[in-house]
N, CA, C and O atoms as a GROMACS GRO file, in nm:
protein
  440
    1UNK      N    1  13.079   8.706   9.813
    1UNK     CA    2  13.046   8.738   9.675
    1UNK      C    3  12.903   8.693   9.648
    1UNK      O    4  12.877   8.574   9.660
    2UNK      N    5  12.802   8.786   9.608
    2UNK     CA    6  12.720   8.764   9.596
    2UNK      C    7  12.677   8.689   9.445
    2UNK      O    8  12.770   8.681   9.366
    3UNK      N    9  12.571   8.645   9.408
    3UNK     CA   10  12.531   8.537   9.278
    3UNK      C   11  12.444   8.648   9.184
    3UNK      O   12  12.382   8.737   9.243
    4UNK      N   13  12.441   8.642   9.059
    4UNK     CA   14  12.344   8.707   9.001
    4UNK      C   15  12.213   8.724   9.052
    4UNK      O   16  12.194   8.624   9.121
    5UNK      N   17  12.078   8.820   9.056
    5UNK     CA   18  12.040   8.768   9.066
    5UNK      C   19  11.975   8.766   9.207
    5UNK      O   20  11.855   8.792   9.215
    6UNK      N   21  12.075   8.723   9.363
    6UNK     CA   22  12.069   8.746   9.453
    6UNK      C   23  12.017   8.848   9.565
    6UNK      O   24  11.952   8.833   9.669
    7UNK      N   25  12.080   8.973   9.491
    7UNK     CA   26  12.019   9.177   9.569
    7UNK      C   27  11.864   9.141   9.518
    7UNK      O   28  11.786   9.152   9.612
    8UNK      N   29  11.811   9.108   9.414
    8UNK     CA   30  11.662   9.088   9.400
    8UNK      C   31  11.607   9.024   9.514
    8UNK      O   32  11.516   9.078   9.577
    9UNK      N   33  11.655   8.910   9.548
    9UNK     CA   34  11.575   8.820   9.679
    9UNK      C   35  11.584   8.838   9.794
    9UNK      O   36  11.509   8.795   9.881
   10UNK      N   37  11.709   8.928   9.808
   10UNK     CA   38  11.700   8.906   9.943
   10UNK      C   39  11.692   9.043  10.034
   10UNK      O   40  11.752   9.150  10.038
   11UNK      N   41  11.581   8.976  10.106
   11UNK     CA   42  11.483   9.030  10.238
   11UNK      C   43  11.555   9.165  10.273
   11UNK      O   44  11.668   9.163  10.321
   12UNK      N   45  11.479   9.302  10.245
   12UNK     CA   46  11.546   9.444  10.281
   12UNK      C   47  11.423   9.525  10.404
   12UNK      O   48  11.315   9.567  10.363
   13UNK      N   49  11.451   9.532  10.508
   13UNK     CA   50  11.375   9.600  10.596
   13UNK      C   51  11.437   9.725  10.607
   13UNK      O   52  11.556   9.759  10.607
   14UNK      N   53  11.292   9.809  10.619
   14UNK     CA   54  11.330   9.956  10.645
   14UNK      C   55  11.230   9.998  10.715
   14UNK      O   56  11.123   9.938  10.712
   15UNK      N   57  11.251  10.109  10.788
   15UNK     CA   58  11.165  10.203  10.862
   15UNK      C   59  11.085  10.330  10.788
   15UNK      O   60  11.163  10.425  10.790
   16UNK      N   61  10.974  10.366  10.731
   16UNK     CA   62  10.892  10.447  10.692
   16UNK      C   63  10.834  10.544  10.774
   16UNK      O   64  10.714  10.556  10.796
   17UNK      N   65  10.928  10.614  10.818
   17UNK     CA   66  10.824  10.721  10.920
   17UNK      C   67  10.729  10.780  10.892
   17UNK      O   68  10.641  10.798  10.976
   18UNK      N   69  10.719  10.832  10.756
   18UNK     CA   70  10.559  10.908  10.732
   18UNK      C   71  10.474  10.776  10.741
   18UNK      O   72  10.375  10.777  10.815
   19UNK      N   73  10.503  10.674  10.677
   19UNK     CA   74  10.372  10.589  10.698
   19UNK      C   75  10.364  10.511  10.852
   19UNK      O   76  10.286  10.416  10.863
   20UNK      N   77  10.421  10.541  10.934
   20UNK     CA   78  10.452  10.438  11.036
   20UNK      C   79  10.431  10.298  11.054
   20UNK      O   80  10.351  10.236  11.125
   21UNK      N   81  10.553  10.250  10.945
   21UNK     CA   82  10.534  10.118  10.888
   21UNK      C   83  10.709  10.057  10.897
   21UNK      O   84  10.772  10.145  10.838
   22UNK      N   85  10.754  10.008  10.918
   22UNK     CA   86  10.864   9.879  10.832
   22UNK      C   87  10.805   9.838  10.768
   22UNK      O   88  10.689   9.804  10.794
   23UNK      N   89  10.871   9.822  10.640
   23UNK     CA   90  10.851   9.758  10.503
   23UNK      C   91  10.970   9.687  10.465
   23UNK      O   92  11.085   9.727  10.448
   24UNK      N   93  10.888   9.501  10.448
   24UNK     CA   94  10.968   9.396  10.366
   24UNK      C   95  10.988   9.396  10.244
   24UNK      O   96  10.892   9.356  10.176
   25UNK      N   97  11.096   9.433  10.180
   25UNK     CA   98  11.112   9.439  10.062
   25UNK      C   99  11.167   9.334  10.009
   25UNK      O  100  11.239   9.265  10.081
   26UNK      N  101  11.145   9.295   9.858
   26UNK     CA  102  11.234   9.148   9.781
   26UNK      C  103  11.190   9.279   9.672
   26UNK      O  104  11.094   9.350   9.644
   27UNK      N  105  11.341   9.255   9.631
   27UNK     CA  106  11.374   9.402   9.473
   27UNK      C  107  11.257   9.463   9.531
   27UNK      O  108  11.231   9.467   9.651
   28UNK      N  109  11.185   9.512   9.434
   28UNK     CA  110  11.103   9.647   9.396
   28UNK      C  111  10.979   9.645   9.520
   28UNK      O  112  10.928   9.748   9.565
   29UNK      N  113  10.943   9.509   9.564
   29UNK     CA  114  10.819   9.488   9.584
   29UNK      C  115  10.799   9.511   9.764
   29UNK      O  116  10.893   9.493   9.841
   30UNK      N  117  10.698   9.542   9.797
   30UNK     CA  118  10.710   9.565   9.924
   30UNK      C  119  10.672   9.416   9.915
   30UNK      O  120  10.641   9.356   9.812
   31UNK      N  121  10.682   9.350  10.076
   31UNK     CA  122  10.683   9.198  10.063
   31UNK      C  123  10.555   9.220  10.181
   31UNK      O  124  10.446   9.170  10.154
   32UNK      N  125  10.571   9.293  10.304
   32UNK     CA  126  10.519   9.292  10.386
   32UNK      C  127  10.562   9.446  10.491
   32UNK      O  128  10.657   9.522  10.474
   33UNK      N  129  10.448   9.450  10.608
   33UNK     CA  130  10.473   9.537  10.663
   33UNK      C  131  10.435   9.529  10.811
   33UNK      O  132  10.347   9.451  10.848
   34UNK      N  133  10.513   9.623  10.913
   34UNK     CA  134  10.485   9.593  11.043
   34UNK      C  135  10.429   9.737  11.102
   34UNK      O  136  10.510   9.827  11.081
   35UNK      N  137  10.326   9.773  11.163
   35UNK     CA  138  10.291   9.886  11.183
   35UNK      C  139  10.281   9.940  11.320
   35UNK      O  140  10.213   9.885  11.407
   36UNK      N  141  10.350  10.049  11.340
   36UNK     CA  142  10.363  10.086  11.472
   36UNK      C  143  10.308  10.244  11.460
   36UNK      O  144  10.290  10.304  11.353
   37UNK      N  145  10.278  10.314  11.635
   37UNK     CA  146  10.256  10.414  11.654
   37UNK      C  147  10.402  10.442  11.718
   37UNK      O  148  10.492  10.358  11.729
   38UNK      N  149  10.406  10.578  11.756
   38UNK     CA  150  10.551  10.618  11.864
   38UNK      C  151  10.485  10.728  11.923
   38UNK      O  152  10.422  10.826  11.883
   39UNK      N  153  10.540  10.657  12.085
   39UNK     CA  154  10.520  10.717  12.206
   39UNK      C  155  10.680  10.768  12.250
   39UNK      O  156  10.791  10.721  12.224
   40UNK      N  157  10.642  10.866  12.319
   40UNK     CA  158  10.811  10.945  12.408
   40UNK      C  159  10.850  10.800  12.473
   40UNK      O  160  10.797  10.726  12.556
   41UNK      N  161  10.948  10.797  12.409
   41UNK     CA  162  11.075  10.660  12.449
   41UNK      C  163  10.983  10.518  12.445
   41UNK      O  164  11.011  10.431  12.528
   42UNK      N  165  10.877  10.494  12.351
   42UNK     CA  166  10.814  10.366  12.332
   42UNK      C  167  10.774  10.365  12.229
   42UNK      O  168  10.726  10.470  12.185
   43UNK      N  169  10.778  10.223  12.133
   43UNK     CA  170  10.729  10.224  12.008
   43UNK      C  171  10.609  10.085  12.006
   43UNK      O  172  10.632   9.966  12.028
   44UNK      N  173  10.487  10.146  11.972
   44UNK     CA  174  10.344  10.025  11.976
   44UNK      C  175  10.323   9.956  11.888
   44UNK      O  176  10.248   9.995  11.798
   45UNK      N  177  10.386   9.825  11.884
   45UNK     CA  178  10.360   9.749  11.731
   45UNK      C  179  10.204   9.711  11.764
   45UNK      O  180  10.166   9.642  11.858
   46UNK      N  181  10.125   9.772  11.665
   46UNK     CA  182   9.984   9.743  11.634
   46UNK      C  183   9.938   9.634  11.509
   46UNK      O  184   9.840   9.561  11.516
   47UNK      N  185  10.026   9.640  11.401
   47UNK     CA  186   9.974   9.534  11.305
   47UNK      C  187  10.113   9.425  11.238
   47UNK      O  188  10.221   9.471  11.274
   48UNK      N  189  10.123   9.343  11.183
   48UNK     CA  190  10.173   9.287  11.072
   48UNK      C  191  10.153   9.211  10.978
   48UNK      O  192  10.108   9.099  11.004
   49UNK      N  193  10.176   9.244  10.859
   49UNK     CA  194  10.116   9.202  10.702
   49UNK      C  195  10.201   9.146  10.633
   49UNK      O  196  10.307   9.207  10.614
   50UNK      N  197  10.180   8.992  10.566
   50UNK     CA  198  10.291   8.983  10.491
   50UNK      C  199  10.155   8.901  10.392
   50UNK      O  200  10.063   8.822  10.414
   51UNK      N  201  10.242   9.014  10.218
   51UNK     CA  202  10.120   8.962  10.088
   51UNK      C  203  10.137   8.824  10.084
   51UNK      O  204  10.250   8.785  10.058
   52UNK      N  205  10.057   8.749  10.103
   52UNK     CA  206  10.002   8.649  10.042
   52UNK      C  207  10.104   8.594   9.931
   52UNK      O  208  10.180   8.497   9.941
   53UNK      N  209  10.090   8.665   9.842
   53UNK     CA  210  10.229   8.579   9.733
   53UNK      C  211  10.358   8.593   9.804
   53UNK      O  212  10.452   8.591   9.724
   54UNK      N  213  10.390   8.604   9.908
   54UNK     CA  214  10.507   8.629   9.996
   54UNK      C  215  10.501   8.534  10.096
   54UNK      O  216  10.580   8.520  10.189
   55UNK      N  217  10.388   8.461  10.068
   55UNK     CA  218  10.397   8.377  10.216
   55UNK      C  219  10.479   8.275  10.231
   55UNK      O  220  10.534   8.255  10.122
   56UNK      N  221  10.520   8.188  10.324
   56UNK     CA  222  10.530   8.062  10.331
   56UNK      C  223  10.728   8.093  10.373
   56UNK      O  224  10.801   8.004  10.415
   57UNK      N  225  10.766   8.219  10.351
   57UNK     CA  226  10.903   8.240  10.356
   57UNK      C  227  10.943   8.293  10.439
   57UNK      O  228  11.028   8.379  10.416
   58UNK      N  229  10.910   8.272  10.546
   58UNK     CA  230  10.963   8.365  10.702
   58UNK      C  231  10.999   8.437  10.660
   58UNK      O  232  11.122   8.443  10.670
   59UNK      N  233  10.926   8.555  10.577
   59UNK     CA  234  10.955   8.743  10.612
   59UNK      C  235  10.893   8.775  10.725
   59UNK      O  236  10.951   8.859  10.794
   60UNK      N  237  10.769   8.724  10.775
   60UNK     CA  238  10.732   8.772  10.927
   60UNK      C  239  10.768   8.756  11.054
   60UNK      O  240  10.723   8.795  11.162
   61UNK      N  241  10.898   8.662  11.003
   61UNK     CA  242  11.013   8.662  11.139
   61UNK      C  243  11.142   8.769  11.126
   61UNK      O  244  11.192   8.832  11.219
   62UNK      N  245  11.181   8.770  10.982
   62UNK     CA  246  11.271   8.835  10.928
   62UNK      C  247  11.225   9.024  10.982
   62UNK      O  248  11.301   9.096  11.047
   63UNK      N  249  11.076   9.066  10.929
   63UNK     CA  250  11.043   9.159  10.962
   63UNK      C  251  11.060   9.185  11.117
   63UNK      O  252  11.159   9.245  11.159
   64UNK      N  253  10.968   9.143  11.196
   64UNK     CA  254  11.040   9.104  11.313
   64UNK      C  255  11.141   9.133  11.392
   64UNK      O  256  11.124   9.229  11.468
   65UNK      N  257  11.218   9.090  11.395
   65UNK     CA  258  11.350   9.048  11.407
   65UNK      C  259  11.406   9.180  11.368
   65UNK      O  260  11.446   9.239  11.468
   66UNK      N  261  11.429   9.268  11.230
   66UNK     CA  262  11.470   9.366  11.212
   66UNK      C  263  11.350   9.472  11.297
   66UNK      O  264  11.378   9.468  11.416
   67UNK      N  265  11.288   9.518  11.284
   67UNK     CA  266  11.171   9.635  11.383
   67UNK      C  267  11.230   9.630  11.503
   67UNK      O  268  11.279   9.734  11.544
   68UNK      N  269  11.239   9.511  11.585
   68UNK     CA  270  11.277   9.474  11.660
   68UNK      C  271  11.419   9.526  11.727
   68UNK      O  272  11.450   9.561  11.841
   69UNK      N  273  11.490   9.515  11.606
   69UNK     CA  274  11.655   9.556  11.657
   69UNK      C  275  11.663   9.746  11.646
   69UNK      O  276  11.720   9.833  11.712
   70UNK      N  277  11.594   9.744  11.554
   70UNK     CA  278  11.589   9.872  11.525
   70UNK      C  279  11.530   9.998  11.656
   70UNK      O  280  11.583  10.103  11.692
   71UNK      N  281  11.415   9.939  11.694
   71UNK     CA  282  11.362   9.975  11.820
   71UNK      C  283  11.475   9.996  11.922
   71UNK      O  284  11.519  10.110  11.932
   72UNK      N  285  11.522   9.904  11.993
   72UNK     CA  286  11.591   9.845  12.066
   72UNK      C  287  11.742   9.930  12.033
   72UNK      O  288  11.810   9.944  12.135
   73UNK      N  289  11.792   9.978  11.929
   73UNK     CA  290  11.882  10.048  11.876
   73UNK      C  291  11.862  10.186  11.881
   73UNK      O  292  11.958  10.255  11.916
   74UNK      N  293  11.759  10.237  11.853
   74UNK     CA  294  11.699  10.344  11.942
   74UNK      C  295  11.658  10.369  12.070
   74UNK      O  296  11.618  10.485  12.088
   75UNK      N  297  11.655  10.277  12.186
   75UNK     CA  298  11.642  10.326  12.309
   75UNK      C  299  11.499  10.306  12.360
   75UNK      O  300  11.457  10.327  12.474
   76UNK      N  301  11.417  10.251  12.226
   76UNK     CA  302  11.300  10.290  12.271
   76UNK      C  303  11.216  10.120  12.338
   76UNK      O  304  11.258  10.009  12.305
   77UNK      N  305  11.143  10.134  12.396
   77UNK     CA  306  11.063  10.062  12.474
   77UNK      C  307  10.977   9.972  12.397
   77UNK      O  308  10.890  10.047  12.355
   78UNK      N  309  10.947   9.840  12.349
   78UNK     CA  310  10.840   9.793  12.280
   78UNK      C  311  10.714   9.758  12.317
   78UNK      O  312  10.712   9.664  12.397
   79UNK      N  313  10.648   9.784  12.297
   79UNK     CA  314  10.479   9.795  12.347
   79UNK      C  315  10.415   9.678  12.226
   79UNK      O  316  10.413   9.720  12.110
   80UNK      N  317  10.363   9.530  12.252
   80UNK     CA  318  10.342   9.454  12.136
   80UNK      C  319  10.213   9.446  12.161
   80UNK      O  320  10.169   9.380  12.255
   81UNK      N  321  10.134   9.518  12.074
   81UNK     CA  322   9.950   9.495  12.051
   81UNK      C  323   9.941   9.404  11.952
   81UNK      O  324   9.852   9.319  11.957
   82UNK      N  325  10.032   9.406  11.845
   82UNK     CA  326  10.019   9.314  11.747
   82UNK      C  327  10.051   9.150  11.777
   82UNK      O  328  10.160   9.124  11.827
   83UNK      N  329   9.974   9.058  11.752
   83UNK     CA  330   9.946   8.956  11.811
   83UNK      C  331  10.100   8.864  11.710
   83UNK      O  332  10.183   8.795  11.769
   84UNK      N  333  10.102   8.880  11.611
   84UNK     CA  334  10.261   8.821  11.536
   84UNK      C  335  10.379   8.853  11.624
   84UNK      O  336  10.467   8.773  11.654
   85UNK      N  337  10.368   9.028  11.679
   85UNK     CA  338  10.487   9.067  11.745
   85UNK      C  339  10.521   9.028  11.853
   85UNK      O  340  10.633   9.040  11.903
   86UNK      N  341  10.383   8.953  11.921
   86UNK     CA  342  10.373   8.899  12.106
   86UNK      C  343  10.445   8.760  12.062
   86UNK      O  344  10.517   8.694  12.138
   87UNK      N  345  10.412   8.722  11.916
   87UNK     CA  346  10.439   8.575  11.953
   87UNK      C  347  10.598   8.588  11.914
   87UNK      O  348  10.679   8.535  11.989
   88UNK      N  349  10.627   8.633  11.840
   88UNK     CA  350  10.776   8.685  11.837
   88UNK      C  351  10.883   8.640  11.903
   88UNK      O  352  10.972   8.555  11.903
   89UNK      N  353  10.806   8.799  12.000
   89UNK     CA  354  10.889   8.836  12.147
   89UNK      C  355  10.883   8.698  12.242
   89UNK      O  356  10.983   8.684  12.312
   90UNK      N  357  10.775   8.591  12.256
   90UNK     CA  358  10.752   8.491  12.356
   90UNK      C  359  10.853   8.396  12.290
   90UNK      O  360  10.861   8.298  12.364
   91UNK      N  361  10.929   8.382  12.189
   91UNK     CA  362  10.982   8.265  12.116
   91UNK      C  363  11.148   8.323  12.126
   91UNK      O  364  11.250   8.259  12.099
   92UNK      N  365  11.136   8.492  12.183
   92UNK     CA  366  11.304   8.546  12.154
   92UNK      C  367  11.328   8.581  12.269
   92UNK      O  368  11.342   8.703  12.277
   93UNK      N  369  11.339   8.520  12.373
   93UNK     CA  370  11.303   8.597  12.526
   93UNK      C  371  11.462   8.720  12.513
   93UNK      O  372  11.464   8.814  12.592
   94UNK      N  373  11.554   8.708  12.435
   94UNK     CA  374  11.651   8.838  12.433
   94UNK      C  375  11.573   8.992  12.404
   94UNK      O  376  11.625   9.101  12.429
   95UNK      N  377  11.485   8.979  12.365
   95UNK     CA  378  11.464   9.110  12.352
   95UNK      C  379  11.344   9.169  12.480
   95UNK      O  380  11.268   9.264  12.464
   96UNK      N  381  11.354   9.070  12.626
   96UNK     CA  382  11.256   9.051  12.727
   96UNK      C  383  11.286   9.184  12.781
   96UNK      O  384  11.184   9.250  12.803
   97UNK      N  385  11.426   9.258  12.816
   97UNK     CA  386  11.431   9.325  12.897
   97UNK      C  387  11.398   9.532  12.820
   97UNK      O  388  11.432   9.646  12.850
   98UNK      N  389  11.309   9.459  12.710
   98UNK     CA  390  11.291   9.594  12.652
   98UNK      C  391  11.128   9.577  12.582
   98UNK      O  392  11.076   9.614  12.477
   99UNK      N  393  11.083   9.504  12.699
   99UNK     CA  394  10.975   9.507  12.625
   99UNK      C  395  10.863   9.552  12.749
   99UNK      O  396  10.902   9.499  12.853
  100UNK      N  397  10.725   9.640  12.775
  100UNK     CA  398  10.631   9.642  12.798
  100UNK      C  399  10.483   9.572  12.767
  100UNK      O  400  10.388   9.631  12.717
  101UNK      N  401  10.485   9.468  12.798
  101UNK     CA  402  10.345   9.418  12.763
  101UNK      C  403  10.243   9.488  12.793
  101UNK      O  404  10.217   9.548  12.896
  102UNK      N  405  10.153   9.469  12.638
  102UNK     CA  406  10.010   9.572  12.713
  102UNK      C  407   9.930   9.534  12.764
  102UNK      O  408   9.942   9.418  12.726
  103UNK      N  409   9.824   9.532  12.845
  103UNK     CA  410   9.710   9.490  12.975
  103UNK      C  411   9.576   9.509  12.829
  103UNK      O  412   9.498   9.420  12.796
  104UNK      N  413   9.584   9.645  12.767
  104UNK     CA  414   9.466   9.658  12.711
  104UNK      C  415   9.466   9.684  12.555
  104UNK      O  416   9.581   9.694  12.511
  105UNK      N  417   9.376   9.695  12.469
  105UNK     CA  418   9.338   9.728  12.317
  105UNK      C  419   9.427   9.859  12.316
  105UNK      O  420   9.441   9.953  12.393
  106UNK      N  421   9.504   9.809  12.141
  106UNK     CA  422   9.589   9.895  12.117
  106UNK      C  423   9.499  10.031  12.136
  106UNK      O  424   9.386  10.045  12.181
  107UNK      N  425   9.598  10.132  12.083
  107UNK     CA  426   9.507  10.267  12.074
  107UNK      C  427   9.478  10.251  11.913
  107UNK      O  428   9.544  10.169  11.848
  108UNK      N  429   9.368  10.340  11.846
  108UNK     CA  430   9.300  10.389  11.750
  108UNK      C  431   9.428  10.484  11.670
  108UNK      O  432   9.499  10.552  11.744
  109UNK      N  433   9.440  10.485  11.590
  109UNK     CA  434   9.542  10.585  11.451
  109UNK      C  435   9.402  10.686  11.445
  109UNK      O  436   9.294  10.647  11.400
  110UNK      N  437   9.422  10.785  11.485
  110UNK     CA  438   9.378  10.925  11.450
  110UNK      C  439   9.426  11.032  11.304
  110UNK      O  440   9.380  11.146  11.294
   0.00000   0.00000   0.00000
């Protein structure tokens, strides 16, 4: 049973395909975001953002953590350019056997 009050705070991740983003939500507000490209059967986490008035509350593990499963729930391969997502993955070694480390600079958004 949830508390009044509660559906406002707590942490909603979703996948944005036109923007190629997960977005942290608390109620209305985006909280933060994780940004990927998609490759045939691989997905390139390139950035992650969490606002400033959002800080200090592990949404950038929470974010994380959900992209993460979500990927991984799709089949697809993780490619981590984003330097939050490497440190992530080095702290969750379960998600080791689905991951590609990259050698070089993400690619450019065209």
């Amino acid at each position: 049973m949830s508390t009044p009050g509660q559906a406002a705070t707590t942490p909603r991740v979703t996948r944005n395909d036109e923007t190629h983003e997960y977005e942290i939500r608390i109620g209305d507000d985006v909280a933060g975001i994780a940004g990927y490209h998609d490759q045939p059967g691989r997905i390139l986490f390139t950035h992650t953002e969490i606002d400033p008035a959002f800080g200090g509350q592990g949404l950038g593990s929470v974010l994380a953590h959900a992209a993460l499963d979500d990927a991984v729930s799709r089949g697809l391969t993780i490619v981590p350019y984003c330097p939050f997502i490497q440190a992530y993955l080095r702290k969750h070694p379960d998600f080791a056997g689905t991951v590609d480390w990259p050698e070089a600079t993400p690619p450019r958004a065209d």
